[in-house]
N, C-alpha and C positions, 0 to 999 in steps of 0.2 A: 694738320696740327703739329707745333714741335715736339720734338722729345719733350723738353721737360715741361711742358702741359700735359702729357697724355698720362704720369706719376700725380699730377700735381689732384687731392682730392679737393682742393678750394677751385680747380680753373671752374671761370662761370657762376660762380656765387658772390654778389655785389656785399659788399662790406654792411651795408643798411639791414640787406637781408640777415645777415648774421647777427647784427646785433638785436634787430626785432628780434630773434630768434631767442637769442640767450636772455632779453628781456621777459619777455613772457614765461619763458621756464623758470628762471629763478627769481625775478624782481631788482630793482635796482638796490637794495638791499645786501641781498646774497648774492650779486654780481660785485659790489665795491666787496664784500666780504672775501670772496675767492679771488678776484684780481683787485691789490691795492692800487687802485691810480684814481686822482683825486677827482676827476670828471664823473664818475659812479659814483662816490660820495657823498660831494658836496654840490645842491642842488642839478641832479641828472636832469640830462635830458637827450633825447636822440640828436639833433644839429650838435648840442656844442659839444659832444662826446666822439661825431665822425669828423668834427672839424679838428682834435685833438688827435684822434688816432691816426687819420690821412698824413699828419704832420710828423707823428712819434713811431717810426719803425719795431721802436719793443713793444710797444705798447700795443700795437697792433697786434703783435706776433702771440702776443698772452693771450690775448682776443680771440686769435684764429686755431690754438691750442684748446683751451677751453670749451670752445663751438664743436673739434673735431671730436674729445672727448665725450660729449654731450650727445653727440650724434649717434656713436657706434656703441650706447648703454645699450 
């Protein structure tokens, strides 16, 4: 394993999985509420939200923030 995978707490967690995750904890409601980006929004849904994020590096980044906070309540 490299260095910076063996820091990393996302290595091995597929982005899907994340997002189901923080789906079901909070709804797509209080997901577009806590991260404004308009794929949460405005008609959600799982495809066109990982096809947005795979594409948008911040957006991602809000994503994978939010999931790590979620995690270690």
């Amino acid at each position: 394993m490299s260095e910076e995978q063996i820091n990393n707490p996302l290595h091995g967690i597929r982005l899907i999985d994340i997002l189901d995750y923080l789906v079901s904890e909070y709804g797509w409601e209080e997901l577009g509420n806590r991260i404004h980006i308009n794929c949460f929004q405005s008609n959600p849904s799982i495809k066109s939200c990982l096809k947005f994020l795979r594409k948008t590096p911040w957006a991602r980044e809000k994503v994978e923030q939010l999931y790590l906070r979620t995690i270690r309540k």
